[in-house]
C-alpha positions, 0 to 999 in steps of 0.5 A: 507555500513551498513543501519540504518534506523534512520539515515536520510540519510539512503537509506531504509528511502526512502522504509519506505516512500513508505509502510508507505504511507497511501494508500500502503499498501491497494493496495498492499493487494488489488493486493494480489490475481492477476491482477486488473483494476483501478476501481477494485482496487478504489473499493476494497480498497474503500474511496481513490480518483481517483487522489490520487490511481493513483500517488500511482499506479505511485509511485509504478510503479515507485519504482517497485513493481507494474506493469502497463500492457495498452492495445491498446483498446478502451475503453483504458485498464490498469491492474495493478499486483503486481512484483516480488519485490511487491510480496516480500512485501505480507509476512511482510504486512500480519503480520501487517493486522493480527496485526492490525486486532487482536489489533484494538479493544484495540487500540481504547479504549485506544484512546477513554480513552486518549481523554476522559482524555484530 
């Protein structure tokens, strides 16, 4: 069966939902360069709740891109790094880092602009 993603019962629609997350993305990034703990990865990627990095942690465990590794330790400790399948990401993530980053400016005088006119 041919996948297209505008149509809704597309299965690829499910893997638009996972990186068009907000918080996806930045973690991934965050993940790019090796294995991290939780509160190394609520600082890198900063502003993100406690709660709300682990359900993307656990949504990304879940999807596969994220591996979680706990140690029988106490403290209890969990790192979390990247899968082969995450890893795959790294590429088409880094075009649109370097988009956005090359783009943000005019972006926002275009938003600034519009609002302006509103």
């Amino acid at each position: 069966m041919r996948k297209n993603v505008l149509d809704p019962a597309c299965p690829s629609r499910v893997v638009l939902n996972r990186i068009g997350d907000k918080w996806t993305l930045l973690i991934v990034i965050a993940l790019s360069d090796g294995v991290h703990r939780f509160s190394e990865l609520r600082e890198r990627v900063g502003e993100v709740t406690p709660k709300v990095l682990t359900q993307t942690l656990r949504g990304l465990e879940r999807d596969g891109l994220v591996d979680r590794t706990v140690y029988a330790v106490v403290p209890p400790k969990v790192e979390y790094r990247l899968t082969d399948l995450g890893r795959s990401l790294l590429e088409p993530i880094a075009a649109v880092k370097d988009w956005a980053e090359r783009n943000a400016d005019a972006m926002l005088e275009a938003r600034e602009r519009a609002d302006a006119e509103a």
